[in-house]
N, C-alpha and C positions, 0 to 999 in steps of 0.2 A: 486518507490513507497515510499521512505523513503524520496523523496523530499517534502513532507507536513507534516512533523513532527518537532516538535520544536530542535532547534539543541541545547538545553540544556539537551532536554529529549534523545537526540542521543547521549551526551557524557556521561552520566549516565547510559545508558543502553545497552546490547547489545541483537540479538536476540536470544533466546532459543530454539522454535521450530518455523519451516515456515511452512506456507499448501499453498500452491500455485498453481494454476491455471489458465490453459491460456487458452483462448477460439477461441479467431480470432487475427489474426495478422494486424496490424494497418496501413493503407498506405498510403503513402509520401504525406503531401498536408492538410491532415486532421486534423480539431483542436480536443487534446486530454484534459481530464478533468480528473484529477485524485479526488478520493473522498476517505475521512477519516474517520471511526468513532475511537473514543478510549473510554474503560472501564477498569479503571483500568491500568494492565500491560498490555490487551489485544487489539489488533487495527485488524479494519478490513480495508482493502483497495480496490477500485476497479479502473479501469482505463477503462474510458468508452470516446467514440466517435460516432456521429451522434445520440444520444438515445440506442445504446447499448454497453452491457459490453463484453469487451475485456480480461479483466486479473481480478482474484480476489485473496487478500491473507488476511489470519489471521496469524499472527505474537504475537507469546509471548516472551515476554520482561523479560530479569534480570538485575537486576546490576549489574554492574561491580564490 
């Protein structure tokens, strides 16, 4: 999930708390589409395939 985040804002940051959630497990073959929002220190992430979601996280950020 941290592969669509800017790796400037990855070396600056590390994360605080994770929530994380998985839903379906993803299989072999399938194109996967990871999605970003960011507010602040806060990002929400989802990892979805065919129209549904797979994995969801929010992630709080501090500096290093």
């Amino acid at each position: 999930m941290y592969d669509v985040l800017d790796v400037a804002f990855l070396e600056e940051h590390i994360p605080h708390h994770i929530n994380l959630k998985y839903v379906k497990e993803v299989h072999y073959g399938h194109d996967i589409k990871s999605r970003v929002e960011t507010d602040g220190l806060i990002t929400k992430h989802e990892i979805v395939t065919q129209g549904a979601v797979h994995a969801q996280a929010r992630i709080e950020w501090k500096e290093k």
